[in-house]
N, C-alpha and C positions, 0 to 999 in steps of 0.2 A: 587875605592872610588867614593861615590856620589857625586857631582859636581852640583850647581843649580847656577839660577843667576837672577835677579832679574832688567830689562832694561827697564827702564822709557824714558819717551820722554818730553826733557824741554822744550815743550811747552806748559806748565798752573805748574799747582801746584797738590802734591800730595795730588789723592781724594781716599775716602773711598775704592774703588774697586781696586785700587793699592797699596795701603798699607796692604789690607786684602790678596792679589797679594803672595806680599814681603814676610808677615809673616810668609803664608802655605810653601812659600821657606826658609825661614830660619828658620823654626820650622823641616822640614828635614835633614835640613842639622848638626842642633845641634843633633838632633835624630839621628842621625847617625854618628857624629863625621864628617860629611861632609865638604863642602867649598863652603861657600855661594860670590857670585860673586856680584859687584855691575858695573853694564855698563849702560852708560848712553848713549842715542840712539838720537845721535845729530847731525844727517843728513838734518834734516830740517833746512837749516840755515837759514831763515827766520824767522823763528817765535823763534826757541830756543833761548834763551838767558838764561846770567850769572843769573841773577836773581830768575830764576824758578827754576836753577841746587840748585841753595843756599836753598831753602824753601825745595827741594826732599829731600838735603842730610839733612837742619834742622829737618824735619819732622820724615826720619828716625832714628835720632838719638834720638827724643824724647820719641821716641814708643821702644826705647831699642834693635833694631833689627841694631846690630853691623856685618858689612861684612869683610870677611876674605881676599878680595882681591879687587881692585881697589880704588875709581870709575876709569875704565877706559872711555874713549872718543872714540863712533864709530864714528867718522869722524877722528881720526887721521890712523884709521886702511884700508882708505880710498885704499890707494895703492893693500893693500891683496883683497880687493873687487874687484877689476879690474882685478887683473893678475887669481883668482878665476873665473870670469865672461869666459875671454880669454881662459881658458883652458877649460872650456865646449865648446866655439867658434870652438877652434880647435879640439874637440874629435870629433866631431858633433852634438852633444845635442843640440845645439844653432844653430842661423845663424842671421849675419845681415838683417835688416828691415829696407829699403831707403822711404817708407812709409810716406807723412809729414803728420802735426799734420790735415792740411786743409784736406787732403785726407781722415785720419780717422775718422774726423768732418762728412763728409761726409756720411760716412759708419755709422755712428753711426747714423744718421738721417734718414739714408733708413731704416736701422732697425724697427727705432722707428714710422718709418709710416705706415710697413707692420707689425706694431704690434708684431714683435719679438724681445728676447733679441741680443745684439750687440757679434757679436764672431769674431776677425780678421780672415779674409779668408784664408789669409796662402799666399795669392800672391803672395810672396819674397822669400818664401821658394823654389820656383821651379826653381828660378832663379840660370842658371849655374855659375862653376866658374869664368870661362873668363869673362861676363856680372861683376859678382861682383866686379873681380879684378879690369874693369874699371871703375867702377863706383867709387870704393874705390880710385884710383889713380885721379881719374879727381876733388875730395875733397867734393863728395856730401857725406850729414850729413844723419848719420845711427843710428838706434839702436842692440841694441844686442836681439833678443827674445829667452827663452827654449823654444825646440820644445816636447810639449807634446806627450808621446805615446799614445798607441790604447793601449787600456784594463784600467783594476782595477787597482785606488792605492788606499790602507788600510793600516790599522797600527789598533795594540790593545793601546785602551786608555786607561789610569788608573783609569780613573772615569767613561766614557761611555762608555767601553766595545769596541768589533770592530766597526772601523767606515771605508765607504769605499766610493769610489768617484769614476765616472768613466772617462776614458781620453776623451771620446766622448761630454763630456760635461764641458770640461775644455779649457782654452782660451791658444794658445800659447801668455806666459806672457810677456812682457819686464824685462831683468836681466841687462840692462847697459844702460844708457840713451846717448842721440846724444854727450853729454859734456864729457862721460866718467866715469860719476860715477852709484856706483851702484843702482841698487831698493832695497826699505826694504828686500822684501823675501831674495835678495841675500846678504845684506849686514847680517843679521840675523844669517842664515844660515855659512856664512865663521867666521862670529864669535864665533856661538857657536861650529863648529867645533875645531877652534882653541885652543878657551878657555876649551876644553875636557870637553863640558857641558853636561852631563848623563840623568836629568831628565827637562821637559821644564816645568812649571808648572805656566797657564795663564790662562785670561778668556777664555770663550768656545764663545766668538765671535771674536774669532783666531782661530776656528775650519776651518772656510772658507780659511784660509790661510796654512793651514797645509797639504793638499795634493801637492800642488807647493811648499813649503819645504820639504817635503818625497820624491819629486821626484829630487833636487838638494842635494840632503845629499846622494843619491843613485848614482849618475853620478858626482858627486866628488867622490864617492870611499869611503862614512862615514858611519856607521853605525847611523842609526835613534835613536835617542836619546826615552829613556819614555815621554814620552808626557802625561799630567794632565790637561783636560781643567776644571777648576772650574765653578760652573753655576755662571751668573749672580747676583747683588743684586740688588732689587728691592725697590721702598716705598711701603706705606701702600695703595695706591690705584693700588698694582699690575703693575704701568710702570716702567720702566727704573728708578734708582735712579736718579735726575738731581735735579738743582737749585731750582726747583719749590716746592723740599721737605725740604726744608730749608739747612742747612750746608752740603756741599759736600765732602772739603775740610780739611786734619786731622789739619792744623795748627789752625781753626775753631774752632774744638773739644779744643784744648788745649786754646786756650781765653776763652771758658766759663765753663772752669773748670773742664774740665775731665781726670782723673790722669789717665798717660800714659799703669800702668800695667793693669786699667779697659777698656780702649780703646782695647788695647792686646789681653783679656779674648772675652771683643765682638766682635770683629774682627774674632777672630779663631771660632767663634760657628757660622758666616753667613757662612753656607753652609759645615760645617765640624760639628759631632758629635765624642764627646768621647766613647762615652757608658754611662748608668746608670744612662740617664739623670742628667747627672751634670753639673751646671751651672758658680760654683764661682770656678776657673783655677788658685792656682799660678802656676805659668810660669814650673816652675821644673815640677810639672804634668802634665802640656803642653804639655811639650815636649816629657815627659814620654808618653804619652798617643798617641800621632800623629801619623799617618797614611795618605798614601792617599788612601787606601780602607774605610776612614769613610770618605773621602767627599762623601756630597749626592750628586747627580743628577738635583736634581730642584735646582728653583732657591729660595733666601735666602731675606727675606724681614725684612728690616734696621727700628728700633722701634725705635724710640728718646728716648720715655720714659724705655722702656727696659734697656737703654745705662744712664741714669739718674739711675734709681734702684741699678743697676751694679754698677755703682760710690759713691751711698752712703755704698755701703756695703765694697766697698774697703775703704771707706773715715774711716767710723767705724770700721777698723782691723787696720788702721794704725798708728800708733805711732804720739802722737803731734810734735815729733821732725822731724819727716819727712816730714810734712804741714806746719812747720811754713816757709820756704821760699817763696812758690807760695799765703802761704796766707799774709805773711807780706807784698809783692810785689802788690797782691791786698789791701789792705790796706794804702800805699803806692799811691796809683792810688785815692783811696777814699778821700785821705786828713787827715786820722788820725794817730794820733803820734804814733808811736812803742814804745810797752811796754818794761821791761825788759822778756828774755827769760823765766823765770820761770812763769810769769803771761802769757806772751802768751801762752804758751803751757798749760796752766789750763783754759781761755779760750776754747783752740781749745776742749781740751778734753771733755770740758762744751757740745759744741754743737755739734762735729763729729757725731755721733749718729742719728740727725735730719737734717742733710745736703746731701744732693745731687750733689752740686758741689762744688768747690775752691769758688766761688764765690757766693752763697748762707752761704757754713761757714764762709765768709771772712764777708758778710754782718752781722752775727748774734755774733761774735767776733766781730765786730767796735760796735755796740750798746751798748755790756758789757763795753767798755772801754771808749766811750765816749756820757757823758750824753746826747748831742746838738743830737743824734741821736734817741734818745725814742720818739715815738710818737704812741700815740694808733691807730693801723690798726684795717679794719670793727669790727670783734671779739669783739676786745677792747674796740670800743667806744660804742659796741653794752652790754657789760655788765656793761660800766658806767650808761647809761642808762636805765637799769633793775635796776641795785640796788639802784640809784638815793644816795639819805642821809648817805645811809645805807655802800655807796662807801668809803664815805671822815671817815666814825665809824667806820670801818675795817682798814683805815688805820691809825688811831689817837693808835685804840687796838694793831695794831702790832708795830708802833713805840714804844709805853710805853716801852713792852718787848725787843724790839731789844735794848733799849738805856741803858737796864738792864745788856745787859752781858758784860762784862767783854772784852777786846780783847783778853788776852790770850786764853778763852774759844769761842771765834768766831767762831765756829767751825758746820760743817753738824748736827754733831748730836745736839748737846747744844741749836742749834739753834731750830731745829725740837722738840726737848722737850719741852721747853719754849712756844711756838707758841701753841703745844699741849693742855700744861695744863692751857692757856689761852683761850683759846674756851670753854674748859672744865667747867672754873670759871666762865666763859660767858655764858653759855648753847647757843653757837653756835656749826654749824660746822665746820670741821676744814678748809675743801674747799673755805667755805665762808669768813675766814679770810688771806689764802695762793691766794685766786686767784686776789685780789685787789692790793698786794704786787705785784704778777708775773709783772700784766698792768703797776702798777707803774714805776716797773723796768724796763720793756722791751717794752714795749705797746702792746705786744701778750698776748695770753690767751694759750700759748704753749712754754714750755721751758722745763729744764730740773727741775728736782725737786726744789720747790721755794727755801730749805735751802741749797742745796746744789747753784743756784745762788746768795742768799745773799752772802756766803766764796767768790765765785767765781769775783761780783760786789766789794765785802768788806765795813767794817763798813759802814764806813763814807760817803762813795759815794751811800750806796744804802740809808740810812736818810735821806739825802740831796734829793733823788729821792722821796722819800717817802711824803719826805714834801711841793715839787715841783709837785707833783700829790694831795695833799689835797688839795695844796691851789689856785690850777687850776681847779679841777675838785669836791670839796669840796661845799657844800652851801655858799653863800655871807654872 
């Protein structure tokens, strides 16, 4: 059974390149009926705190990527690190380092003067038993270091082919610190052992880490797990994704409005193709679809606007009834009163279409529902302006009619006929008499169909608007 596992470290918040991490792992693991693992890598205890563990697991659970088994805590499995460490100690693979930090200060400073990299010399290792015995007995503080071999270590990756390192230019590492606990590599390693973790699937600037865990998984007696390095995501100027490119962070994403299955969809296309250039992913074809022979090789550069597109097109498949709680809640934050459920959702469905996020629909829903919000934007006050007289005759003509029909008949079509045959009698256009209406109503010169926003606004509220714009924006 595939086995994957997905270990964050709570020290910040889950970003972009960790959640895209999680999801190539749990989109395998559904793909295959596997067991997606959630361990949380809380060795650092300095900087880890409750706080950040709270935002990973909020985040994950927003983005819909549900784990089969934990969150487990790598620091309570702190003991198996140790006694793991010890038994490479004692096979030989390892040896105590009585080496202090000044000492190594040291050695790292000659390096850096004669212009080479820093590699421990191995001094400790020559050291007999008797020598160590007493040193160990007399209470001087040691590390534990693996003793790298001489030759290749390789492994076939899933996404870059063979990759291979040689022992000659590999550091004997430290696996056990002076305190007794262990280093990443080793603490990683006894866990994913344990946790019978099959495939590793992370960045590929874990690549440099992965020869000192191919060589501890081999001298514990494990077999090497699949190994997936993913490439990098990048911004638009080619670096590193970082703060500088605006929102890093997925909880980020979800404040300004990006529904979790769109985040999902973009998420799995940085640096993973389907085939067929297909762009818009429900999740079921996702998963249907996943592979790690379609992650590419390069690295995968993050479009804000890309991730905006994406979201409106999820926003326009979705159902009003499934937007009305992030938008009611924006709304909510805005100041304006909640409607009954039926109008809200004729709203939402008014504008889904021309929205981009929760929060650009939430904005053009509060307008429709609360008059104190119309104000004419550039557009708008740019075709008061153009029509001048001709603005406040446009709207005098479409009042007459609107005040004609009926409320039973308040209706898309009824409305659109009327307004018709009124321009008609007029020998205007029809644009000419629907676009003074939209301003009125909305203060854009962009909406959805004007008759279909009058149903939407309703009688009373949009005359009242109508009359509120004549007589603001109308001749003295």
């Amino acid at each position: 059974m595939i086995r994957v596992r997905f270990a964050p470290s709570p020290t910040g918040y889950l970003h972009v390149g960790g959640a895209r991490t999680a999801l190539f792992n749990w989109l395998l693991a559904r793909k295959t009926d596997g067991v997606f693992v959630l361990r949380i890598e809380d060795t650092d205890k300095q900087r880890s705190t409750e706080a950040h563990t709270q935002v990973i697991l909020q985040g994950l659970t927003w983005l819909g990527l549900d784990w089969d088994e934990g969150p487990f805590f790598q620091g309570t499995f702190a003991e198996r690190h140790r006694d793991d460490a010890l038994r490479l100690l004692d096979a030989g693979y390892a040896y105590r380092c009585f080496c202090t930090t000044a000492a190594l200060d040291g050695q790292r400073a000659a390096a850096a003067r004669a212009g080479t990299a820093f590699r421990y010399d191995r001094r400790c290792l020559g050291l007999d038993g008797a020598e160590t015995a007493r040193r160990v007995a007399a209470g001087e503080p040691f590390t534990v270091r693996f003793r790298i071999p001489d030759g290749e270590v390789a492994w076939e990756d899933a996404v870059h082919g063979r990759i291979a390192f040689q022992g000659k230019d590999l550091d004997d590492f430290i696996i056990l610190r002076a305190d007794g606990s262990a280093i990443y590599n080793m603490a990683v390693v006894s866990d994913d052992i344990a946790m019978r973790i099959s495939h590793v699937i992370r960045g590929d600037d874990h690549i440099s880490n992965t020869p000192k865990q191919a060589l501890l998984y081999r001298a514990l007696g494990a077999d090497l797990p699949v190994f997936a390095h993913v490439p990098m995501i990048l911004g638009s100027d080619g670096k590193k994704l970082s703060k500088r490119h605006g929102a890093t962070a997925v909880g980020d994403y979800r404040e300004m409005g990006i529904l979790p299955a769109a985040m999902r969809n973009f998420l799995a296309l940085l640096g993973w193709s389907p085939g067929n250039d297909l762009e818009i992913l429900p999740q079921e074809e996702m998963i249907r679809r996943f592979t790690l022979e379609g992650i590419q090789k390069k690295a995968a550069v993050f479009d804000p606007a890309k991730l905006e597109w994406m979201n409106g097109r999820y926003l326009s498949a979705f159902p009003a009834a499934g937007l009305a709680g992030p938008v009611s809640r924006e709304l909510s934050r805005l100041g304006v009163a909640l409607p009954s459920a039926d109008r809200l959702h004729s709203c939402i469905d008014a504008v889904k279409a021309r929205s981009r996020t929760i929060l650009d629909l939430a904005a053009q829903v509060a307008v429709r529902l609360d008059a104190g919000r119309v104000a004419p934007d550039d557009k708008g006050r740019k075709l008061i302006e153009k029509l001048g007289e001709r603005f406040a005759t446009s709207l005098d003509r479409a009042a007459g009619v609107l005040e004609a029909i009926e409320a039973p008949r308040w209706t898309a079509d009824s409305i659109i006929a009327a307004l018709t045959a009124q321009a008609e009698r007029d020998g205007v256009k029809l644009g000419d008499l629907l676009q003074p209406v939209r301003v009125a109503l909305t203060g854009a010169t962009v909406s959805e169909p004007v008759n279909e926003l009058l149903v939407v606004v309703g009688k009373a509220e949009s005359l009242s608007r109508i009359r509120a714009a004549r007589g603001r924006f109308g001749p003295a």
